[in-house]
HTML snippet that shows the backbone in 3Dmol.js (N, CA, C, O; Angstrom):
<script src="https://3Dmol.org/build/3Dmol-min.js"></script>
<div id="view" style="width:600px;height:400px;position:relative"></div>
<script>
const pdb = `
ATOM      1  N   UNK A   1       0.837  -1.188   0.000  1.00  0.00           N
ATOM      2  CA  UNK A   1       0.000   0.000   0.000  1.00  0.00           C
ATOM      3  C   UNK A   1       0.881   1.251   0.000  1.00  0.00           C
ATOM      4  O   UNK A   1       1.836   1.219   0.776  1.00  0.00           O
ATOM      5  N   UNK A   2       0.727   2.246  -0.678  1.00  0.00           N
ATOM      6  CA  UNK A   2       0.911   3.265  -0.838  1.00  0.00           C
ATOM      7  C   UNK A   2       0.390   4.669  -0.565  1.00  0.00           C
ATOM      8  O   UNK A   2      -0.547   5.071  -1.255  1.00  0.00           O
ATOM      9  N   UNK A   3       0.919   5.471   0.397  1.00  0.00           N
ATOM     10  CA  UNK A   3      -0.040   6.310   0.992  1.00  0.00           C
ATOM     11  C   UNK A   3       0.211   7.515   0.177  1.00  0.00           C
ATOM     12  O   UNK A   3       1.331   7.893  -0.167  1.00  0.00           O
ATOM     13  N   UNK A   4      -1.495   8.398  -0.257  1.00  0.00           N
ATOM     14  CA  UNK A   4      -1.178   9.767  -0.860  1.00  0.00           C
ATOM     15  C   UNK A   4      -0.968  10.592  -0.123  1.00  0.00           C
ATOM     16  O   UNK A   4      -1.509  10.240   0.925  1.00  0.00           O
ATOM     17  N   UNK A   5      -0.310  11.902   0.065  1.00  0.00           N
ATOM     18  CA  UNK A   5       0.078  12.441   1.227  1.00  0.00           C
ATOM     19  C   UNK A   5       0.064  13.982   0.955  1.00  0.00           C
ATOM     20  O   UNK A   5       1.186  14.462   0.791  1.00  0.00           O
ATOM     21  N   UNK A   6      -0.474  14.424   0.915  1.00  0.00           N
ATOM     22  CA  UNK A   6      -0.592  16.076   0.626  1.00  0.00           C
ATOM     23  C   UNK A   6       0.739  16.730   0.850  1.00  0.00           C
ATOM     24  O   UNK A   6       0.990  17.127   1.987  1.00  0.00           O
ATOM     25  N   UNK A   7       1.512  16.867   0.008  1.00  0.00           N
ATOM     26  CA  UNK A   7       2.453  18.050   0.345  1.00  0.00           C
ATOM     27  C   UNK A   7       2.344  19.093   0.942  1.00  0.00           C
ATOM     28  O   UNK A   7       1.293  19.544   1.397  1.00  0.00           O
ATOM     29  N   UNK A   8       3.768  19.743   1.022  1.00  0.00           N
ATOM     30  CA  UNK A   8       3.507  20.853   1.842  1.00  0.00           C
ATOM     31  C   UNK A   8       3.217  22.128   0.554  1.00  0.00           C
ATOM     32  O   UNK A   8       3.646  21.940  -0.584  1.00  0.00           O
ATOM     33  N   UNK A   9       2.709  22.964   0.797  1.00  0.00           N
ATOM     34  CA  UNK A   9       2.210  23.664   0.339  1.00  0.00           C
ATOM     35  C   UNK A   9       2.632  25.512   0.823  1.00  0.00           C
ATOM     36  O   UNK A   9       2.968  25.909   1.939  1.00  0.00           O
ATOM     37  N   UNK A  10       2.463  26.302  -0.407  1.00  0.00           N
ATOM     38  CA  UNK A  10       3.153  27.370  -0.188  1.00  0.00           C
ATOM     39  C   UNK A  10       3.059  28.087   1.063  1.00  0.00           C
ATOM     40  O   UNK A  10       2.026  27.970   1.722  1.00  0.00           O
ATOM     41  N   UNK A  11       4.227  28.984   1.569  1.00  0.00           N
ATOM     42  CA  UNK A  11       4.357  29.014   2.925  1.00  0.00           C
ATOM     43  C   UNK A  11       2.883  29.966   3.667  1.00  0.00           C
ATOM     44  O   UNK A  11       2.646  30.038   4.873  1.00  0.00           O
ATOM     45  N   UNK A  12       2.146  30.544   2.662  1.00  0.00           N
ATOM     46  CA  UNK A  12       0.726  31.255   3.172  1.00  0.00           C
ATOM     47  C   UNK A  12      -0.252  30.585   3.330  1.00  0.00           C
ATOM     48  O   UNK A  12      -1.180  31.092   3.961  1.00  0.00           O
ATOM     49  N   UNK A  13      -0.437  28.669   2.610  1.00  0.00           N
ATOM     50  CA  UNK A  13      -0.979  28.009   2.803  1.00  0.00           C
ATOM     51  C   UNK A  13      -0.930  27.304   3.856  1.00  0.00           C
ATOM     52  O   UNK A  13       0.201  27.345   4.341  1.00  0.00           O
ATOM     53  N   UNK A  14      -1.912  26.437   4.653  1.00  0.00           N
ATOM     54  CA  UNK A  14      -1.607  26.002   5.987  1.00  0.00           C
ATOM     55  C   UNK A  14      -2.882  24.783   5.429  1.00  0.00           C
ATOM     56  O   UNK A  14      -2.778  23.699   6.003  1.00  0.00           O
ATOM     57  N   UNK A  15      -3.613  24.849   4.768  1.00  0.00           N
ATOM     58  CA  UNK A  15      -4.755  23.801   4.325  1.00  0.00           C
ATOM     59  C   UNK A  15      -5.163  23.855   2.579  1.00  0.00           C
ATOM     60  O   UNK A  15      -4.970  24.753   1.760  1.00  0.00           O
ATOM     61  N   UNK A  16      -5.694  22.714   2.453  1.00  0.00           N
ATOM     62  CA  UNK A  16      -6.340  22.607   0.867  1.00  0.00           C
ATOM     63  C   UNK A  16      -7.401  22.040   1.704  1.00  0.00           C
ATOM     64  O   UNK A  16      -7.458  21.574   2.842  1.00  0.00           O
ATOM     65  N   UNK A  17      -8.336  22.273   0.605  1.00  0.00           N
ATOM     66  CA  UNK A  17     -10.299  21.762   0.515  1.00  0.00           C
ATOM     67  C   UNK A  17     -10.204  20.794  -1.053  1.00  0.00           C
ATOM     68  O   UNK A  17      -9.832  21.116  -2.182  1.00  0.00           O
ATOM     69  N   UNK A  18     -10.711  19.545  -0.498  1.00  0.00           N
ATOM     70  CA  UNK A  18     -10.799  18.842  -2.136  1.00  0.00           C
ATOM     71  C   UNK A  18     -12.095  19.137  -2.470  1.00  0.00           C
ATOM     72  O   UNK A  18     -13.219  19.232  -1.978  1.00  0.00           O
ATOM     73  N   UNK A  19     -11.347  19.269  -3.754  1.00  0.00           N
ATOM     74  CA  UNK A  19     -12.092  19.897  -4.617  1.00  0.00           C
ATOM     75  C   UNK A  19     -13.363  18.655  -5.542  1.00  0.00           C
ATOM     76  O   UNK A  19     -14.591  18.620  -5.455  1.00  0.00           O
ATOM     77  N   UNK A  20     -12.150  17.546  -6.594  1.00  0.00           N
ATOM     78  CA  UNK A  20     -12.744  16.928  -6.925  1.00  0.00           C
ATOM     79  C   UNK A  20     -11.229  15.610  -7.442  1.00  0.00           C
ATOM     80  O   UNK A  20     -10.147  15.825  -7.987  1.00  0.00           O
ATOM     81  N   UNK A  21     -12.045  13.979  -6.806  1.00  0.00           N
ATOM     82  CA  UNK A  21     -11.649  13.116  -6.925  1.00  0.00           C
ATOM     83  C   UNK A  21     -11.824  12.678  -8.662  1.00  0.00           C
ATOM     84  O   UNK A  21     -12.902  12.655  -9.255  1.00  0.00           O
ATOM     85  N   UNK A  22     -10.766  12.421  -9.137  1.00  0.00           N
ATOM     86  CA  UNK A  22     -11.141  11.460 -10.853  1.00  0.00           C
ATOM     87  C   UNK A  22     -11.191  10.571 -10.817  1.00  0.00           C
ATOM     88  O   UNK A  22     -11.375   9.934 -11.854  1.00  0.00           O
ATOM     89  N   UNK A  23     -11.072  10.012  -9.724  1.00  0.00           N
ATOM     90  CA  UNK A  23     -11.304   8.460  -9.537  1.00  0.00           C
ATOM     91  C   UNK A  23     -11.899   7.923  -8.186  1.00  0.00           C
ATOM     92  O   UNK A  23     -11.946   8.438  -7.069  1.00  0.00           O
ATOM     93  N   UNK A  24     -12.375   6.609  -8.705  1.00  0.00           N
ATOM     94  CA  UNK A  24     -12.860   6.345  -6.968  1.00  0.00           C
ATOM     95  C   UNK A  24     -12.787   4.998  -6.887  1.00  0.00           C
ATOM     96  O   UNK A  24     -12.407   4.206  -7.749  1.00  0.00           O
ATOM     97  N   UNK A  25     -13.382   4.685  -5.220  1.00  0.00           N
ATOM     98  CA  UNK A  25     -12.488   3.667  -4.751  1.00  0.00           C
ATOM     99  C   UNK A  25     -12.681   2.231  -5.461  1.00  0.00           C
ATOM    100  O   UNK A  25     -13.732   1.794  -5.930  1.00  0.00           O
ATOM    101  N   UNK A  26     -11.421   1.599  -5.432  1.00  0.00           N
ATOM    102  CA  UNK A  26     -11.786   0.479  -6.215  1.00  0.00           C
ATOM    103  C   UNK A  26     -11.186   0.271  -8.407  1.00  0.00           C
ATOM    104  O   UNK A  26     -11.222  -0.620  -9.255  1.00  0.00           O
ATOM    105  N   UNK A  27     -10.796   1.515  -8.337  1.00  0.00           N
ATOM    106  CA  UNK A  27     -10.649   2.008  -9.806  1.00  0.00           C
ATOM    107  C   UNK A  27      -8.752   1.695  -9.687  1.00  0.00           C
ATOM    108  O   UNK A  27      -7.991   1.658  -8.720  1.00  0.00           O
ATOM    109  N   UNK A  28      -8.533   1.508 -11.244  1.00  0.00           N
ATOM    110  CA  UNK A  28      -7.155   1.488 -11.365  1.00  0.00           C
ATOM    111  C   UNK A  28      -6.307   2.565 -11.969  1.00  0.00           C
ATOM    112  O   UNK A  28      -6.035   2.586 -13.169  1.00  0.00           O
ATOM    113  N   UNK A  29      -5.786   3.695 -10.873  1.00  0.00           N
ATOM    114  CA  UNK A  29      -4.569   4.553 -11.269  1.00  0.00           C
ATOM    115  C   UNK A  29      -3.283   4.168 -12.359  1.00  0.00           C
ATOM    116  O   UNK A  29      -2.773   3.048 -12.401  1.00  0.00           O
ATOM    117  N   UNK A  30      -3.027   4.878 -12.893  1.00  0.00           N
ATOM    118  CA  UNK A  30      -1.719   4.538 -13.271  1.00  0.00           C
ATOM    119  C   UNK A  30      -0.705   6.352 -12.557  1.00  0.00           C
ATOM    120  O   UNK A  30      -1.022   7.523 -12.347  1.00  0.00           O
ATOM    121  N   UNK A  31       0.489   5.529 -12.455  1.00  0.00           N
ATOM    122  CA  UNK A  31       1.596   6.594 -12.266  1.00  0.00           C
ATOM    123  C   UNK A  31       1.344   8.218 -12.755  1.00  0.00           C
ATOM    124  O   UNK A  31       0.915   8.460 -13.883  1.00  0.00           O
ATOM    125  N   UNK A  32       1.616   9.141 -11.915  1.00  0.00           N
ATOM    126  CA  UNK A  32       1.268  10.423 -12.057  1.00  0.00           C
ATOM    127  C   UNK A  32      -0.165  11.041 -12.852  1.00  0.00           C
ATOM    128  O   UNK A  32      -0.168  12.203 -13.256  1.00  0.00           O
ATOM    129  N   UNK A  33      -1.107  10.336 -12.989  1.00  0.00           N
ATOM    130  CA  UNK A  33      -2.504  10.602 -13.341  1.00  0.00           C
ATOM    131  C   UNK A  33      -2.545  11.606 -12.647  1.00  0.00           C
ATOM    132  O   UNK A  33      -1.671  11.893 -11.829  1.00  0.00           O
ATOM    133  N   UNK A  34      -3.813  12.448 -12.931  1.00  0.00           N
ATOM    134  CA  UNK A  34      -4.372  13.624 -11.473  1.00  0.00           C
ATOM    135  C   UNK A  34      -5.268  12.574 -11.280  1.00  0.00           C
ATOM    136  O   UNK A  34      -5.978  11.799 -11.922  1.00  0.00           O
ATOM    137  N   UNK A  35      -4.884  12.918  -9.899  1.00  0.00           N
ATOM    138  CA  UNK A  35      -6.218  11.712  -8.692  1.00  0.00           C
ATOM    139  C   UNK A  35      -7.002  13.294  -7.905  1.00  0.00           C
ATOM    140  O   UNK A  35      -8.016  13.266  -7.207  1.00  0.00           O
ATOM    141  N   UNK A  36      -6.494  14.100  -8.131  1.00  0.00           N
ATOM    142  CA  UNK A  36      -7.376  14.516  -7.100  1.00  0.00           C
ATOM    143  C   UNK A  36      -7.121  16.306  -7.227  1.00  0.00           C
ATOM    144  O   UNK A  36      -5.998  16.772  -7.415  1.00  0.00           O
ATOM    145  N   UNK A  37      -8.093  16.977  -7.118  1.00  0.00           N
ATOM    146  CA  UNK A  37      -8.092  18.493  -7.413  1.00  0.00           C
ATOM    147  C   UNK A  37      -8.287  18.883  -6.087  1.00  0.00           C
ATOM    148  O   UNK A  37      -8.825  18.056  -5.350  1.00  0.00           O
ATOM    149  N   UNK A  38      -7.885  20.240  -5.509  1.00  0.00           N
ATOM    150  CA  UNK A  38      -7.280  20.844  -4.523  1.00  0.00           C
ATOM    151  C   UNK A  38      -7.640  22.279  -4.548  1.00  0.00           C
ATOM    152  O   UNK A  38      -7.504  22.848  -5.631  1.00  0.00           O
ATOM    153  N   UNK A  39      -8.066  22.945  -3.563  1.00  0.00           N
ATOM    154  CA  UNK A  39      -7.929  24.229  -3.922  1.00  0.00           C
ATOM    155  C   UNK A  39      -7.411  24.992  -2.575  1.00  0.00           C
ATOM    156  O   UNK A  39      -8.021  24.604  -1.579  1.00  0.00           O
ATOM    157  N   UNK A  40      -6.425  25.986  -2.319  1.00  0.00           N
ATOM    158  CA  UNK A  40      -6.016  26.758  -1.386  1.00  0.00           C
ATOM    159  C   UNK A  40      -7.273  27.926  -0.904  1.00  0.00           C
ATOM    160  O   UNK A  40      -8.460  27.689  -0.681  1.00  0.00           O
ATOM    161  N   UNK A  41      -6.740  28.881  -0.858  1.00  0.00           N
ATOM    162  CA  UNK A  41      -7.316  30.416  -0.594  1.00  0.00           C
ATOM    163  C   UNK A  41      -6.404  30.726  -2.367  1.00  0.00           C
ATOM    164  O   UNK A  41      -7.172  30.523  -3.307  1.00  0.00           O
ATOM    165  N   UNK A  42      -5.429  31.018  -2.648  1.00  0.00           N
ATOM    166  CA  UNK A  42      -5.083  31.583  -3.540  1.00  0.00           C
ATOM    167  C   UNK A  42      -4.487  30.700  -5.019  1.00  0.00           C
ATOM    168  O   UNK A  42      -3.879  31.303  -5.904  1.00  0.00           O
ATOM    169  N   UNK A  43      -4.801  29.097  -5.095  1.00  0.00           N
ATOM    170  CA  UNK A  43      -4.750  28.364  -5.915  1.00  0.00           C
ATOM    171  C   UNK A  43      -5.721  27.278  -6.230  1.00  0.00           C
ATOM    172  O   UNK A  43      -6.505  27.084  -5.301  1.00  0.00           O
ATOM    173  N   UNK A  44      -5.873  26.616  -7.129  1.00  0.00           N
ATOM    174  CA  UNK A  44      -6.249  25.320  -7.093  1.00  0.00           C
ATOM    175  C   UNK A  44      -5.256  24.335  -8.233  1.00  0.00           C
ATOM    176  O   UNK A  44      -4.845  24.515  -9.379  1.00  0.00           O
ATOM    177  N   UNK A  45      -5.149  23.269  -7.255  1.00  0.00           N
ATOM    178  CA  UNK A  45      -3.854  22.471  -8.295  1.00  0.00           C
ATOM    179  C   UNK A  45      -4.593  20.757  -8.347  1.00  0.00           C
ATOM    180  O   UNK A  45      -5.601  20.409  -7.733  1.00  0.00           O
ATOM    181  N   UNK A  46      -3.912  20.064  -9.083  1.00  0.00           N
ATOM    182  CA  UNK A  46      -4.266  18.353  -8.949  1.00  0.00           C
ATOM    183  C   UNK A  46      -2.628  18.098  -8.454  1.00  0.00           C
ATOM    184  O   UNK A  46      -1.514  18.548  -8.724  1.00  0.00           O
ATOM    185  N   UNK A  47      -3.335  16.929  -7.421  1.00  0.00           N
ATOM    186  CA  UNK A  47      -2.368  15.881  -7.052  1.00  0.00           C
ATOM    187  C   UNK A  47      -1.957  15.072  -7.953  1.00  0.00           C
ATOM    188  O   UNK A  47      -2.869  14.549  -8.594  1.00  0.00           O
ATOM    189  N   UNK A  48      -0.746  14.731  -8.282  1.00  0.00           N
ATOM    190  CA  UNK A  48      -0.759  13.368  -9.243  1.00  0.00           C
ATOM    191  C   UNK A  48      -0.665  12.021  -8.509  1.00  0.00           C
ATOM    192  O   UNK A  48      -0.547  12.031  -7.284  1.00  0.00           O
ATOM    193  N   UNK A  49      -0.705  10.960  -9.131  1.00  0.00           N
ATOM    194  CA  UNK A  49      -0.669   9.541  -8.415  1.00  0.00           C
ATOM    195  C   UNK A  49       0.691   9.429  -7.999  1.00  0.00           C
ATOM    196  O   UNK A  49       1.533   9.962  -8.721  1.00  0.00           O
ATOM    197  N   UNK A  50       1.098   8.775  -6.860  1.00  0.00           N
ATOM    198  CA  UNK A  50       2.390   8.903  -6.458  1.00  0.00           C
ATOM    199  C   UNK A  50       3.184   7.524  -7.481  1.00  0.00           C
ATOM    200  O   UNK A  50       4.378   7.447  -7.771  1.00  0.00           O
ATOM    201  N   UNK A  51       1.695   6.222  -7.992  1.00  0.00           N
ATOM    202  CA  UNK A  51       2.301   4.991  -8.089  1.00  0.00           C
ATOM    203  C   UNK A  51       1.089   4.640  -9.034  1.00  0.00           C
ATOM    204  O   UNK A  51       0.043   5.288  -9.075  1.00  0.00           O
ATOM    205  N   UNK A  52       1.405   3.414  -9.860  1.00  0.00           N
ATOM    206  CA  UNK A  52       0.275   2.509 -10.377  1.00  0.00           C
ATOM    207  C   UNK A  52      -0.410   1.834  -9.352  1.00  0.00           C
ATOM    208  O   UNK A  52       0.166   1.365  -8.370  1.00  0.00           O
ATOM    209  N   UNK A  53      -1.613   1.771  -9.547  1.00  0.00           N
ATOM    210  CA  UNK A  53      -2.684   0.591  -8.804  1.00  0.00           C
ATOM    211  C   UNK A  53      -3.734   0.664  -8.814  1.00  0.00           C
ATOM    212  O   UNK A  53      -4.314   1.140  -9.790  1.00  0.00           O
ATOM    213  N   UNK A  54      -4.441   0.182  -7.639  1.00  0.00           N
ATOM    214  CA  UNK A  54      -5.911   0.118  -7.528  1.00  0.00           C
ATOM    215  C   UNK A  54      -5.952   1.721  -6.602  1.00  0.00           C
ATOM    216  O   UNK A  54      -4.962   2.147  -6.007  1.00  0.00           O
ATOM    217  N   UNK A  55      -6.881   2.223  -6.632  1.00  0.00           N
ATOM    218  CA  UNK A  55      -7.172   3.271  -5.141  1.00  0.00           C
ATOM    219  C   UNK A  55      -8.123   2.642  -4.478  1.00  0.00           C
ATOM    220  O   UNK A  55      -9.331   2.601  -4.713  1.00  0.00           O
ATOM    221  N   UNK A  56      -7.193   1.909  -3.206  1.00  0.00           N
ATOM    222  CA  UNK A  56      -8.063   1.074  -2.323  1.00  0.00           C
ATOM    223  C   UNK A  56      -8.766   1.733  -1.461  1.00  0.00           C
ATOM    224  O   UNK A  56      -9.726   1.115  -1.000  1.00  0.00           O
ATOM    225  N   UNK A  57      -8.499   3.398  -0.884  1.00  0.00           N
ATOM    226  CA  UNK A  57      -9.401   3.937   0.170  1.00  0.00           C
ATOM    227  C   UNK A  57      -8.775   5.372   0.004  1.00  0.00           C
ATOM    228  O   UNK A  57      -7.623   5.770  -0.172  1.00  0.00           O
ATOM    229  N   UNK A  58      -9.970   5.972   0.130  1.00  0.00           N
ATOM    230  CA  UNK A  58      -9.891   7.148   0.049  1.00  0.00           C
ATOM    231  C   UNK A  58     -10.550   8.163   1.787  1.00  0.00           C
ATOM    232  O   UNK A  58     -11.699   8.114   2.226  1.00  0.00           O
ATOM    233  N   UNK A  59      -9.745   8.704   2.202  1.00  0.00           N
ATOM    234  CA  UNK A  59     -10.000   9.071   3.530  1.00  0.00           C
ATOM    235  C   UNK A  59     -10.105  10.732   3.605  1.00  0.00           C
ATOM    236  O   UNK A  59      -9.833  11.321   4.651  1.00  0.00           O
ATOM    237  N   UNK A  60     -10.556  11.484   2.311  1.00  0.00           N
ATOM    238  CA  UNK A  60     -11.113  12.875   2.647  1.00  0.00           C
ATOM    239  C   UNK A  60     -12.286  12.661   1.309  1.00  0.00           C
ATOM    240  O   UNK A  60     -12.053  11.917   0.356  1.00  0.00           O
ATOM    241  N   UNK A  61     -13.543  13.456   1.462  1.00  0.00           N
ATOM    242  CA  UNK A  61     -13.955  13.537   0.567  1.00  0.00           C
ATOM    243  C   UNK A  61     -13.763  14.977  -0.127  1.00  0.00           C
ATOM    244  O   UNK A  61     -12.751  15.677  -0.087  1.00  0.00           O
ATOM    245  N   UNK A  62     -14.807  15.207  -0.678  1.00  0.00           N
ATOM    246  CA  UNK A  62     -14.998  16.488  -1.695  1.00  0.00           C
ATOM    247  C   UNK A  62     -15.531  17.352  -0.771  1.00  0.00           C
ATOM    248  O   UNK A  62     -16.591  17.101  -0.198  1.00  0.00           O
ATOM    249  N   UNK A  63     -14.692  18.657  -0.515  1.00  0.00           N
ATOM    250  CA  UNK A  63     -14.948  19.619   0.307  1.00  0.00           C
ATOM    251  C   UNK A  63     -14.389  19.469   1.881  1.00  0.00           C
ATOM    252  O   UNK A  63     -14.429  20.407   2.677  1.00  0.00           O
ATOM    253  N   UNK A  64     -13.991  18.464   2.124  1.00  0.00           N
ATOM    254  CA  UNK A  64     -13.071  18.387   3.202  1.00  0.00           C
ATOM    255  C   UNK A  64     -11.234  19.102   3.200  1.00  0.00           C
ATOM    256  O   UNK A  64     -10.338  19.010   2.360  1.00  0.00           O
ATOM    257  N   UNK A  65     -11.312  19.924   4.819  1.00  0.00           N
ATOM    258  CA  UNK A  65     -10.012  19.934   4.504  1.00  0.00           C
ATOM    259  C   UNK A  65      -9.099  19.413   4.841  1.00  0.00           C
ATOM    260  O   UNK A  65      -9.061  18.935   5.975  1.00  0.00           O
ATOM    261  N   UNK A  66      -7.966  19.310   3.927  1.00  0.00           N
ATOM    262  CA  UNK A  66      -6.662  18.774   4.229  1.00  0.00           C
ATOM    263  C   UNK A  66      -5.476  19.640   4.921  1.00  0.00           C
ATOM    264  O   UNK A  66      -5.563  20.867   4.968  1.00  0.00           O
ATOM    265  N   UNK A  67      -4.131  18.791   5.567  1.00  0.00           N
ATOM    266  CA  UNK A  67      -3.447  19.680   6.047  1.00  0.00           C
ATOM    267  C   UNK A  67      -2.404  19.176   5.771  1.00  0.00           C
ATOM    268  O   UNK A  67      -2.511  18.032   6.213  1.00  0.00           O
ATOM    269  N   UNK A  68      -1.194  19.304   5.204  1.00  0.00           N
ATOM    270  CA  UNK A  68      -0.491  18.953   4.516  1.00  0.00           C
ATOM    271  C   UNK A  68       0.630  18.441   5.544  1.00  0.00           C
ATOM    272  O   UNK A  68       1.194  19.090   6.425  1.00  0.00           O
ATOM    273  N   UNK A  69       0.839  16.744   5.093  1.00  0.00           N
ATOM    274  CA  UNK A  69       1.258  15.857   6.043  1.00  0.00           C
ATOM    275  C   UNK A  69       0.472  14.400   6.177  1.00  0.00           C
ATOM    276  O   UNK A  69       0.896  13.272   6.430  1.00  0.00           O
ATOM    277  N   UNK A  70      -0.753  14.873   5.920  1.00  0.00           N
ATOM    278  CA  UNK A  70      -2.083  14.145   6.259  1.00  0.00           C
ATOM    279  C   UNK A  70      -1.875  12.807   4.534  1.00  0.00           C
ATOM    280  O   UNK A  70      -1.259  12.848   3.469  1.00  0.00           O
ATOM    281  N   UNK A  71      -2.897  11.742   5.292  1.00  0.00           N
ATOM    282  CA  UNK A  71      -2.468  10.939   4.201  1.00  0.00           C
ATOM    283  C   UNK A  71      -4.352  10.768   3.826  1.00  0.00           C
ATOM    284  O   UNK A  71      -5.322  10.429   4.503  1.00  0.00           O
ATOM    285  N   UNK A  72      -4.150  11.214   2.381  1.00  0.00           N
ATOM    286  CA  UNK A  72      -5.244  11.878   1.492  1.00  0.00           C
ATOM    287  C   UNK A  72      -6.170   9.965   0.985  1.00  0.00           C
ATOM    288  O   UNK A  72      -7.320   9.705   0.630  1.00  0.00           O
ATOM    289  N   UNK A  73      -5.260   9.309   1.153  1.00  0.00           N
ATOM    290  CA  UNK A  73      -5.522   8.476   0.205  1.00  0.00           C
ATOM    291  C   UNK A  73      -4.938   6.763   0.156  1.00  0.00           C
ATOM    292  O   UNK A  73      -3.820   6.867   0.660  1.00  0.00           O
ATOM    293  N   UNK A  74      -5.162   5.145  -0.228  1.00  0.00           N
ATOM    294  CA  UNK A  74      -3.987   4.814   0.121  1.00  0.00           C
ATOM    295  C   UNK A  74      -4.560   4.203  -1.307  1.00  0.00           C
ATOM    296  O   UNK A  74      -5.704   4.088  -1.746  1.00  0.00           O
ATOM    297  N   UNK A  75      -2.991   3.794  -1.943  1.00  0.00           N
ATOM    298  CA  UNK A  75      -3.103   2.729  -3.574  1.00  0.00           C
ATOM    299  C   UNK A  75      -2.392   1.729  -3.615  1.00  0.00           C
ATOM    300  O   UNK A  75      -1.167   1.630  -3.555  1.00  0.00           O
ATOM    301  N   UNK A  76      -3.462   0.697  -3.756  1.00  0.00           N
ATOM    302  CA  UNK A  76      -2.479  -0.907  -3.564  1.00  0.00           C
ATOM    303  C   UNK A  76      -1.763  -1.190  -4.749  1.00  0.00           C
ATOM    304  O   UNK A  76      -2.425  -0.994  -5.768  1.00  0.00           O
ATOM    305  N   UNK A  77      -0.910  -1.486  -4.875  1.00  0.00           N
ATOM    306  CA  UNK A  77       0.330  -1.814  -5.822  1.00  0.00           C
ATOM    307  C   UNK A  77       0.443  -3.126  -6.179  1.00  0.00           C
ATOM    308  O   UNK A  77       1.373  -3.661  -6.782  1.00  0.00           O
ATOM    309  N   UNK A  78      -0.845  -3.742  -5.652  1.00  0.00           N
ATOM    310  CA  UNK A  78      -0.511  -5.399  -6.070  1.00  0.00           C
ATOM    311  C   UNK A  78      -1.142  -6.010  -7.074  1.00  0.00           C
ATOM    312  O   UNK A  78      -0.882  -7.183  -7.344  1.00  0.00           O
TER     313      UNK A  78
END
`;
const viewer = $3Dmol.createViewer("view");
viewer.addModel(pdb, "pdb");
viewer.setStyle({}, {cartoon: {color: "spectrum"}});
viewer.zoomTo();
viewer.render();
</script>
């Protein structure tokens, strides 16, 4: 398993709100896809996939916030 993990984010940022998932649970990622849209106060960016796999669980939804550190996501590799 592979955990997604929100980076850190510019130094005025302290949180992201997801925005919108492209995939869901159970679906097969491949390597650097956008899995997931993000928005700050003064951006909105996509995450890419860290890895190929399944996205076995997803642990924020749409409109939840994140805090960078936090693990967004996990993708099984098997």
């Amino acid at each position: 398993m592979t955990k997604v993990i929100l980076p850190e984010l510019s130094e005025n940022a302290e949180k992201a709100t997801v925005s919108y998932w492209y995939f869901k649970e159970g679906e097969k990622v491949g390597e650097k896809d956008d899995l997931v849209e993000l928005a700050t106060d003064k951006a909105t960016f996509n995450l890419p996939s860290p890895c190929s796999g399944t996205l076995a669980e997803i642990f924020f939804r749409e409109g939840d916030t994140v805090r960078p550190g936090e693990t967004m996501a996990v993708i099984d590799e098997s």
